[in-house]
Every structure is written in C-alpha cells, then in structure tokens.
N, C-alpha and C positions, 0 to 999 in steps of 0.2 A: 731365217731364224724363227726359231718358237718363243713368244712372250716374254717366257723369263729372262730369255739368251738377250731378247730386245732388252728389258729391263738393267739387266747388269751391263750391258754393255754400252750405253749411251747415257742411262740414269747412276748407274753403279751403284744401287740396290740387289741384294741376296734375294729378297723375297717380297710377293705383294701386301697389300693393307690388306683387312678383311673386307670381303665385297668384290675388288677390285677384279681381281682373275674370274671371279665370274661373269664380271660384266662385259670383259672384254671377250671373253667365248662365248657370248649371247651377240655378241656382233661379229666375232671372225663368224657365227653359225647360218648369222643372214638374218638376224630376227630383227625386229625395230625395238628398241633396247630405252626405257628412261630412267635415268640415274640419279635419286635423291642422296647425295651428300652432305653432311653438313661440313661448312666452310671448314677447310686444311684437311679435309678427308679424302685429297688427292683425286679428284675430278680429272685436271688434263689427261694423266696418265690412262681415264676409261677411254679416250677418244686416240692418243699419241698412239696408246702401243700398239691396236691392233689395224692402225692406219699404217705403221712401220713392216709390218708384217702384210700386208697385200699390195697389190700393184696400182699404181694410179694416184691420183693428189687427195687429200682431204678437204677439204672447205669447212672452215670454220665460223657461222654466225655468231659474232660476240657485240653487245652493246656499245662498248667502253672503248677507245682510242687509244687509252693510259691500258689496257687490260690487251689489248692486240699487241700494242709494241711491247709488253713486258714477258708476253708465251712466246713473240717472235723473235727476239734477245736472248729467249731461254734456249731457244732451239738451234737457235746458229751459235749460241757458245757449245752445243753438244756435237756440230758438226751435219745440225739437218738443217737443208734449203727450204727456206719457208721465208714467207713475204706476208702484207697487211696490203689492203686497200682500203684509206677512210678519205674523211673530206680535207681539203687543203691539198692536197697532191693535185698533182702538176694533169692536162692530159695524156703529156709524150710520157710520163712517170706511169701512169695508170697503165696505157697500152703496151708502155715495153713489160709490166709485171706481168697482163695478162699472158702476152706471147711466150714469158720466160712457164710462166704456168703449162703452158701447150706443150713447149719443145725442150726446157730447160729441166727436168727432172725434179721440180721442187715436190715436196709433201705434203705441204701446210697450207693455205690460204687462209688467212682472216679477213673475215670480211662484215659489214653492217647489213642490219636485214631490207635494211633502203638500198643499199648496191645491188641488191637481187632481181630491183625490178627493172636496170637499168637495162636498154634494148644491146649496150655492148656489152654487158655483162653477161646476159642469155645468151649472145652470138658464143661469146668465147667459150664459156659455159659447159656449150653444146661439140664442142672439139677437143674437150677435156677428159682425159680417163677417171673419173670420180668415184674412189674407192668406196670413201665415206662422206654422208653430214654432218657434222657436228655442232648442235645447236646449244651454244653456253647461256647461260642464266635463263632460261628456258622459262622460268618465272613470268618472263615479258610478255608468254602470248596470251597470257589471262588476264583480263580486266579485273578478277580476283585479286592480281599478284598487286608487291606493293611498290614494284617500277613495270606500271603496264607501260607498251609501246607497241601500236597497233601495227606498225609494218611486221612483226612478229607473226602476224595472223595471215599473212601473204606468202609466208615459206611452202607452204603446200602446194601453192599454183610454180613457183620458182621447182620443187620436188617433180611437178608431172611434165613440164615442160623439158626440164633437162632429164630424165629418166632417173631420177636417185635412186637406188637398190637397196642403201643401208642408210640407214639413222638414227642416230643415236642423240637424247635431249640431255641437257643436265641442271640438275638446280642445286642450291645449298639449301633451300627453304620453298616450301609449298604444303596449303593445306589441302584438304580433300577437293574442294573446289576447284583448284588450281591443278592438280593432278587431272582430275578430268577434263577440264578446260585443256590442260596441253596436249592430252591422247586425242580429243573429238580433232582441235585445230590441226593436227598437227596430220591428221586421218593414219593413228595408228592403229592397226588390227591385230597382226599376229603379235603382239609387244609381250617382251617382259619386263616387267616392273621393278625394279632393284631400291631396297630403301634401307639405310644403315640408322640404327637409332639414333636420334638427337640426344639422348644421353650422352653425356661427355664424363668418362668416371674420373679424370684427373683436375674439372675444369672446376671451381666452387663460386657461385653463386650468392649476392648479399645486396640487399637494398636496405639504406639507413635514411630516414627522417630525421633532417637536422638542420640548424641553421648556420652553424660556421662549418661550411662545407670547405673551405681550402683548409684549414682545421684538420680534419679526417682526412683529407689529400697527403697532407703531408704526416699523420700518419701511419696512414695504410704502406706510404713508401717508404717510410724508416722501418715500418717492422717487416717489410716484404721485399726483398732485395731484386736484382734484376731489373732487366727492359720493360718500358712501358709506354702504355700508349694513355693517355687523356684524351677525352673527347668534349669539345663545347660547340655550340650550336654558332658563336659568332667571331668574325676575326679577330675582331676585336679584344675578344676575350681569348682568345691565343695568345696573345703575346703580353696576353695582363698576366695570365696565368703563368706562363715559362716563366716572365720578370722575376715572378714571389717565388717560385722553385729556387731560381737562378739564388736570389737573397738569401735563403734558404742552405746555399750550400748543395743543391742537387740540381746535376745536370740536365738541362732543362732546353729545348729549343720549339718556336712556334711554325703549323705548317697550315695552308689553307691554299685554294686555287686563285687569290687575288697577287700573290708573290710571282714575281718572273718564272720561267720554266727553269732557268740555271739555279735559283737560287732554290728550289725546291727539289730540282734532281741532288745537289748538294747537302740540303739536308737529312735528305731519306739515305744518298750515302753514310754520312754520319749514322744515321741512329742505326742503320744496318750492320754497320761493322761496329756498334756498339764505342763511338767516341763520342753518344752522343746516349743518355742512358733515358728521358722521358721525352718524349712528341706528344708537345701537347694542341691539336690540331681539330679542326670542322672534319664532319663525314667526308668531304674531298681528299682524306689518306685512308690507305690500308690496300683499297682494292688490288688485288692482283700483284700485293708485294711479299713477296715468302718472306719471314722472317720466324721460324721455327720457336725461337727462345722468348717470348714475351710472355712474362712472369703476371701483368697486371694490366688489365684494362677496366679503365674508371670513367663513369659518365658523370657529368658533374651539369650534367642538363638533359634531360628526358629526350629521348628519338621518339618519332611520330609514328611506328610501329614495332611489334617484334617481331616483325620480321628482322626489320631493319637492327635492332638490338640485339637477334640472336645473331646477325651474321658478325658485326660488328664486334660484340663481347668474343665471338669463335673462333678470332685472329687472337688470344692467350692460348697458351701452352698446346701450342701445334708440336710440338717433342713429345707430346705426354707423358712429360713431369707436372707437375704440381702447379695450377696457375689459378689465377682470381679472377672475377670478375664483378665490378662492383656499380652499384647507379647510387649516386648522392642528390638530395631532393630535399623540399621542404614545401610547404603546403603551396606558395608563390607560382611552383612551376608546374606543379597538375593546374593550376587556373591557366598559367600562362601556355601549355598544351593546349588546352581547352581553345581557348581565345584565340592561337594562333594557327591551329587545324578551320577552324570557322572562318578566320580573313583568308585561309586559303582560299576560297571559294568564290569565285570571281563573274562578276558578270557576262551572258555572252555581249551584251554590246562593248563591254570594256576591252574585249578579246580582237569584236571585229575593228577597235577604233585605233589597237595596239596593231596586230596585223596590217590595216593600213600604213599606218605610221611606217611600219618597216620599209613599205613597198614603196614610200613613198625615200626614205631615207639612203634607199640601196640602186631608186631611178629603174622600177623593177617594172615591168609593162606584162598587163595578165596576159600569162598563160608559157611566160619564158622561167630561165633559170632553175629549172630542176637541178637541184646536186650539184648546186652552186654556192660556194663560200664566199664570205664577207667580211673584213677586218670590221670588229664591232665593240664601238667604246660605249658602253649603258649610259652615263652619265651624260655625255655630248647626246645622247639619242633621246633621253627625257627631256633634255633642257631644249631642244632644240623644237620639241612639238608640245611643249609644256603640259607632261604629261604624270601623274601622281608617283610617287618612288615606289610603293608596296603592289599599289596596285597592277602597276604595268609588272612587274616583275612577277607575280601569280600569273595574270597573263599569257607571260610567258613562256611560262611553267607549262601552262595548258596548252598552249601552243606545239610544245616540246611532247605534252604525254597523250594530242590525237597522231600523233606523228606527222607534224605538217614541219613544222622545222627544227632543228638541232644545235643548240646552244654548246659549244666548246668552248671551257675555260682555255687559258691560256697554256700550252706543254710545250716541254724543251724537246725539240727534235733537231738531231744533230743533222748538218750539212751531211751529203752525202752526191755520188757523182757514179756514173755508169758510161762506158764507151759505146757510142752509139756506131763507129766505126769498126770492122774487122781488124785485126793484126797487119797484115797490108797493108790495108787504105790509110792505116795510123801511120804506117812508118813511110810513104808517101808523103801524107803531110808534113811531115818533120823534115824534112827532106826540101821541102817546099818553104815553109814556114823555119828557119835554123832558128833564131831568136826563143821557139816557142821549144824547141829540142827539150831545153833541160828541165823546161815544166811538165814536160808528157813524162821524162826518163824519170821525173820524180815521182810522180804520180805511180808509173809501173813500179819502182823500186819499193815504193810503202807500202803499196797494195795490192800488188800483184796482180794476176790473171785473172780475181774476183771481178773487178770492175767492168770484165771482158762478160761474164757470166749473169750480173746482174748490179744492184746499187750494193755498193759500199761505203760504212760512213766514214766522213773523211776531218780532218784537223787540221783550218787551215791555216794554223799555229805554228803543227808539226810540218807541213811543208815552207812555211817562210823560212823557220828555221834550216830547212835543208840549203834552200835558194836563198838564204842571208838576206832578207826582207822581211817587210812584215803583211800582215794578215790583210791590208785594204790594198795591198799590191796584188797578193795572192788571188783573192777577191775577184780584181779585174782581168790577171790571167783566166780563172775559171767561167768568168762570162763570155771574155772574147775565146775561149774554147767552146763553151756554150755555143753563142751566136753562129760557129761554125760549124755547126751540127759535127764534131768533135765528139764530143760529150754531151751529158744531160747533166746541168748544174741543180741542184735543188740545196739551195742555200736554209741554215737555222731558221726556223720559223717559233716566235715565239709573241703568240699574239691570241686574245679572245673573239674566237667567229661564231656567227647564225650561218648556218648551212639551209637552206630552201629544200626541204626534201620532196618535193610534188613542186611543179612547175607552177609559178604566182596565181593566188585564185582571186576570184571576186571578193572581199569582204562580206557579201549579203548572201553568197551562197558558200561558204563553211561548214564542212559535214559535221558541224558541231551543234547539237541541240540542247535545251534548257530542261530535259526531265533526265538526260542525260548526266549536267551539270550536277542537277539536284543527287541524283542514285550515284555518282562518285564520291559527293559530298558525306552520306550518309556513311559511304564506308570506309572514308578517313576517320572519322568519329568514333566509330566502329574499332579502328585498331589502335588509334587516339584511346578512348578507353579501357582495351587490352593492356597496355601498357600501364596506364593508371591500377588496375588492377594488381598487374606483376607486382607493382612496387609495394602495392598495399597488401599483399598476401601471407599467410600465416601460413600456407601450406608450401607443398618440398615446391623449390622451384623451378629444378628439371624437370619433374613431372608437370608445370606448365606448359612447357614448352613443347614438352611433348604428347599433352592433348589438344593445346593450339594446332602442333601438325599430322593429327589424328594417328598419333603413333598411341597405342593401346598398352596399358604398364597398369601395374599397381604397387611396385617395389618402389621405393622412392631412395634418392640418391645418397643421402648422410652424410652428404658434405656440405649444404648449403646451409646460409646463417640459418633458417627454419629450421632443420631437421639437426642440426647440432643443440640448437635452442632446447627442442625435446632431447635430444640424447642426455644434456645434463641433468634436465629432472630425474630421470632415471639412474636407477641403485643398478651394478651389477648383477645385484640376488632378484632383480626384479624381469631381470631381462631372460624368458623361458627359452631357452635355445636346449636343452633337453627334451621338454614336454612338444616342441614344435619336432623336433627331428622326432619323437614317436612316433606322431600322428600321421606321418608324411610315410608309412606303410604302402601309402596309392597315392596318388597324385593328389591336390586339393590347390580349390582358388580360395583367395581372402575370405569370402565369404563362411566357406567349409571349414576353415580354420578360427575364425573369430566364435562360427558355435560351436567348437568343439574345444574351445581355450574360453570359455564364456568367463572364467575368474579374470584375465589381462585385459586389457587395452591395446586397440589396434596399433597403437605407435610401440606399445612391450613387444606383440608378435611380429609388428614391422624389422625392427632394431634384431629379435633375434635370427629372422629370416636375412637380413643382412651379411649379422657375424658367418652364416652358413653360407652365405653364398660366397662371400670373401674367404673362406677355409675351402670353396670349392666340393662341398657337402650337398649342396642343393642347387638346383639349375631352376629359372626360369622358363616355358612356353607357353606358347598359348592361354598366357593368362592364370595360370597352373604350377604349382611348385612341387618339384619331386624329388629324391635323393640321387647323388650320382652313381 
C-alpha cells in the first residue's frame, strides 16, 4: 500500500498534516530525514507510515518507559505487532521479544538508547531485517538539549555496526545548537531537514504577575470551558490545588509519579474520557498521552526551560480549536527559579559519595550489573547512609543526565503471559497435568492464539472469575505454570527502580568532571533565565518562541495577551491595510515597509499585514510579504 492507503486504513485519517507526506517520502526515498515538530504535530506517524510501507522491523529509540508502552498500545489496538524493551523485564521476556522480532513479523521495536549497546542486543540486532531508525526526542543527543542523555551520542556506533540504511530523528523542540548537535552525532550527511513552524495560530499565549494566583486559576476556568491541565512543581501542591477546585465546585483531581501505577493509570482514564474535567499534576503527566481537546494549560509555578514550557503548554488544543496557554507568577518565583536552578548543581564528591552509597545499598561489586534493575525506596536509602534530602537527590539527577544510571518512577504494568510451549507440547501437558486442564483451556479461551505468538496482557481477575476463584489462587496457578516452563508469567509490576546502565564503576574514577559540572550549570541559568524573560516580555509571545528555535518570522501572532494588548490601543481608522496592500506591488520585508509607511508604527503596519494575511491577501516568505 501507498501512504495514504496506510493512513486511512490503520489511522482512518483522509489526509496528511502539513509536513508530514513529505517527510515520510524523504525516508521511503533513502535519505536520512530530521523532523522538527512541535508537540501534537504528529511525529509518530513521520516514522509509522513509511515503516508500514517497506519490509522489515523498525526500531524505535525513545527515552521514556510510559512513552514506549503508550506508541506500543497504540499500535496493537490498530492491529500492528510491535513490542517495547525497557528495564524491569524479565531475561526469558527480553529474549523471547528479541526472537519474536527475528521470526515473528513485528514492525515496531521500542527500545532505550542504553539497550543498543547491549552485546545481546547487537547479536539479535544483526539477524534483523531493519527497514528503519527511528530516533524519538532526538533532543537527548545534545548536551545543548534540555533532557541531554549521553547514551544518545552512542546511536552511531549501534548505526555502523548493525548496517542501518534509513534514519530518521525527531524532536518537538531544538535550537540551532541542538540541530547541529543531532546531524554531526548522529553522522548525518545526505539529510533533509524538515521544520514546521513553532507558531501555533490556534494556541494563545499569556503570562500575568500576581499574587493570588488560585484567584486567576479559578478564573481563567470559569471563563474558559473545557479540559485542563494545571501544572505545579510539587506533590504536594497537587492535591492542595485539586482540594480548592474540588471546593470550588470544578472538577478537579491530582496526578504526580509518587501515586501507585493503578491509581495513576486510573486517573489519566478519567480525565481522558473527560469524567474528570482539570489534572492538576507535576511535569510527571502529559508525555505521550493524546488527548486532542485540552482547552487550557496553566502553570501556576515556572519550569526550568522553554523548552520544557513550550512542550508542555503544546499539549492545549491539539484539535486546532482555540486553546490557551497561561503561566501565573509573582515576583517569589523568578527568585525561587533562580535559587533552585543553582542548588541544582551539585558537587562531584557528593555524586561520587551518592554513587557509592548506591553500590553499597544494592551489594553491587565493580564492574558487574549492567542493565540491572533494583526495587528503590529513596527514603530508606538516605536514612539508611545518613545522607542530605536535596542534595543526594540532585545527585541523582546527575547520575541520571551522564547516563550511568536510570531512575523509574513507579508505572502500572499489567501482568501479562506468553506460551513458551508449541500447541502440542501444550496439549501433552494437560493431558499429563488434568488438574491444570481448565487453567490452560482458560487461558486459550480469553486469549486466544496471541499468547502462542508473543506476550499478552492478562486479568487475573478475569480469569478467577471464569474458574470461580480468586486472583491469589489464580496467582499460584500461573507460577506453578511458570516454573514449568509452561508459560512465561510476568506478574504487575508496580514499584520505583535505579537501573545500573554501565556495569558498577569505581566512585574515583567517574567519567564525570568539575568544568563540566561548572558549563552545565551555566546553561541551566541560561534557560532558567529565558524563561524569566518570557514571563516578563512585552513583545508577541510566539515570536519568542520562535527565535529561541531559530525559526526566522517578523509577523507576529495577535492572539497573545501582548499583541491583543496593542491591538486595543489601536482605532480601526488607524490600522492602514489599504496603504500596506499598495505598497506590496513587489515584494517588501518590514524594514521596506516601515519606510515607505514612515507616518504608522510598526505595530499599525504589523495589525494590518495580519488582517491581510487572515483575508488570505498576502503570503509570507522568506521574510518578505507579497500579494497572493
């Protein structure tokens, strides 16, 4: 099938976004393809369709665990076989996915950029038909970006070793830095570069200085109806916030990664199917969760980049209808920005004396456990080597961003089970085993032939129920099927691990250095005050954004609180959209127009170059305004 045929018939989309069908024939064409999207500007689909359309598996690098299971869910409810490998899996789990990858027809592989350097990941790797790469938040392989992760910078030797042919990067956010940064790492040459403007013409923009900020909270959502999301920095302040909603009369619930996995897959239900109308939640929600119709996202505590603020705020109005986007502030939290980008910044002896600790807490002997998971309670692990709260926790952090080891919050991953047996040898044992007959018959009857094919998740609810029992009966059947190499049980796992991503090192010899420390420090501050900036800016504030990502404009958007601000000063009779469509004979940039309109002001010729372009009168390029 051709693209579209793939679109409509798995996505059941008529037609592509803008961007999209081209990016996807710069990769059927063989070129090495990188794709600036900004968040809901349908990114998987640059990698799904044209993976659909040739022969062989895709591999997918993605950072996130919650961002793997959510594209891998998406895809087996469409009917494609696709699989994840992160940490916590089993090894019999890991090796039957790789083999099902080999022999079993899947499409999809997600995988971390740490599994790449694994010697049984290259083995399998290398017996793979590998149509495409697909490397998601592609951000990561730049020390630029504002979630760097150095195994990112290792996908090139993983590229020469397995032969890759096609690859394609993708980000929602990257500055010029960062763009080069991904082409040099990444050793792209023949590349085409793909970049959709960060302009969002539906999205409106608004930062208020104030001090009764739930005040304006409540508001902004009395006069703005619809889905929303709140964002605050602490858990705490979750569920202070929902409480005042809740009083309030608006529905209201708190989310953050310190709640169980069930009790957080539960609420994202909720707000998804809209029984639940504000999440008011830490940056731990949003990623990788489609929810088309959010009308308002409101920051009621500053993020530590814009990056991080543009992706964030760019989960409203993914429909493109009409959405907001708002930061509430008061002088308190530009300091407390300030203050709390600076204790970022950690010492390395605090690092090396935290890394120990680890090693000593997990019974870790140098130079074992690569890619090795660990139930990890933080609390019991400070207390236990009497070790400071903030500061092991930065730490940690840094721990996390040289890529030595990988902190998981705690996610709800349903049980799920796989026949490690043929149809024969199964019906053999049952045969052998009668007692066990009605456990296997039920198993086949809810799940059919999948389980023969690969893991399927399973409810071991729904099967007491069949076998009139309950779920710690069930439990036991599926182990003692387990232990008899039967099946492959992988029971819910819902717990916070440290993942060892490099096999345990020496604390004294740490590829971590102190000028190093110092030049990351600087460029937190760096977007630490980018952000201070945004909030305090009088000028348009998509045009921030978009020369933060070196996107080149001079039209500015006329929906943001700035640019409305000016539109009221202004009289109709004042705004020359006559005298501007004259002049526009040839092409002209601002400049040529501001002297040739020398009686208005750049915001009168701004405002009427607007009205023309919204009448479809006038086009933008290249910096250049001309009639259509």
């Amino acid at each position: 099938m051709n693209p579209s045929e793939i679109l409509k018939q798995y996505w059941g989309y008529e037609s592509f976004r803008p961007l999209q069908e081209d990016i996807i024939q710069s990769v059927l064409d063989g070129k090495d393809t990188l794709a600036l999207l900004p968040t809901g500007g349908g990114k998987s689909i640059c990698f799904q369709v044209p993976a659909m359309a040739m022969e062989g598996i895709c591999i997918v690098v993605s950072p996130l665990i919650s961002l793997m299971k959510d594209q891998v869910d998406q895809l087996q409810r469409r009917g494609i076989k696709s699989a994840a490998i992160y940490s916590g899996m089993s090894r019999r789990e890991i090796d039957i996915t790789l083999d099902n990858c080999i022999y079993g027809s899947f499409k999809f592989l997600y995988v971390s950029p740490e599994r790449l350097k694994t010697e049984i990941f290259l083995e399998r790797a290398a017996q793979m038909n590998i149509c495409l790469l697909a490397i998601d938040e592609a951000h990561c392989i730049s020390q630029w970006g504002y979630d760097f992760r150095p195994p990112y910078m290792q996908i090139a030797e993983f590229m020469e070793a397995v032969k890759v042919e096609r690859v394609i990067a993708l980000t929602a956010t990257a500055t010029k830095e960062v763009k080069d940064d991904i082409l040099d790492k990444l050793g792209m040459k023949d590349v085409q570069v793909f970049q959709k403007s960060f302009a969002r013409a539906n999205l409106s923009y608004s930062a208020f200085r104030l001090e009764n900020k739930e005040g304006k909270l409540l508001e902004i959502l009395g006069n703005v109806p619809g889905s929303s999301v709140v964002y605050v920095r602490s858990r705490k302040r979750t569920r202070e916030i929902a409480d005042m909603l809740g009083r309030n009369q608006i529905s209201a619930d708190h989310y953050h990664a310190g709640l169980t996995g069930l009790d957080r897959s539960e609420k994202q239900t909720a707000w998804i199917n809209n029984k639940t109308r504000v999440m008011v939640a830490t940056n731990a929600f949003g990623m990788g969760i489609d929810k088309p119709d959010v009308r308002t996202v409101i920051h009621m505590d500053l993020p530590d980049s814009l990056e991080a603020y543009y992706q964030e705020a760019g989960r409203a109005g993914r429909d493109e209808r009409k959405a907001y986007a708002v930061a509430l502030y008061h002088d308190q939290d530009i300091d407390e920005l300030k203050e709390r980008t600076s204790r970022s910044v950690v010492s390395l002896e605090q690092i090396k004396r935290t890394y120990q600790a680890l090693a000593n807490f997990f019974k870790m002997a140098i130079g074992s456990h690569a890619l090795s998971s660990f139930p990890f309670n933080y609390e019991q692990f400070i207390n236990t080597y009497n070790l400071p709260v903030v500061e092991t926790y930065a730490a940690l952090k840094k721990l996390t961003d040289e890529g030595l080891i990988q902190m998981t919050e705690g996610f709800y991953e349903q049980s799920k089970i796989t026949f490690l047996m043929d149809k024969s040898e199964t019906y053999k044992f049952q045969i052998a085993n009668p007692k066990l007959d009605s456990v296997i018959k039920t198993l086949l009857r809810l799940y059919g032939g999948e389980v023969f094919a690969g893991y399927a998740k399973i409810k071991e609810k729904d099967i007491g129920s069949l076998l009139k029992t309950d779920k710690v009966q069930v439990r036991k059947w599926l182990k003692f099927l387990h232990d008899s190499e039967v099946i492959d049980y992988q029971p819910a796992m819902d717990s916070a691990t440290i993942t060892f991503l490099t096999p345990r090192l020496d604390p004294e010899k740490l590829p971590i250095d102190n000028k190093q420390i110092e030049w990351r420090r600087k460029l937190a501050l760096e977007k630490a005050n980018s952000v201070i900036d945004y909030v305090k800016t009088n000028d348009c504030r998509t045009q921030i954004f978009q020369r933060y990502f070196d996107e080149e404009t001079t039209i500015t958007c006329g929906i943001c609180d700035n640019d409305l601000e000016k539109k009221k000063k202004l009289k109709a009779s004042e705004i020359p959209v006559e005298k501007v469509e004259e002049v526009l004979e040839s092409p002209r940039n601002m400049s040529e127009l501001r002297a040739l309109l020398a009686s208005y002001t750049q915001d009168q010729i701004m405002e009427a170059l607007r009205i023309l372009i919204d009448d479809k009168k006038v086009i933008e390029s290249g910096g250049k305004f001309s009639l259509t």
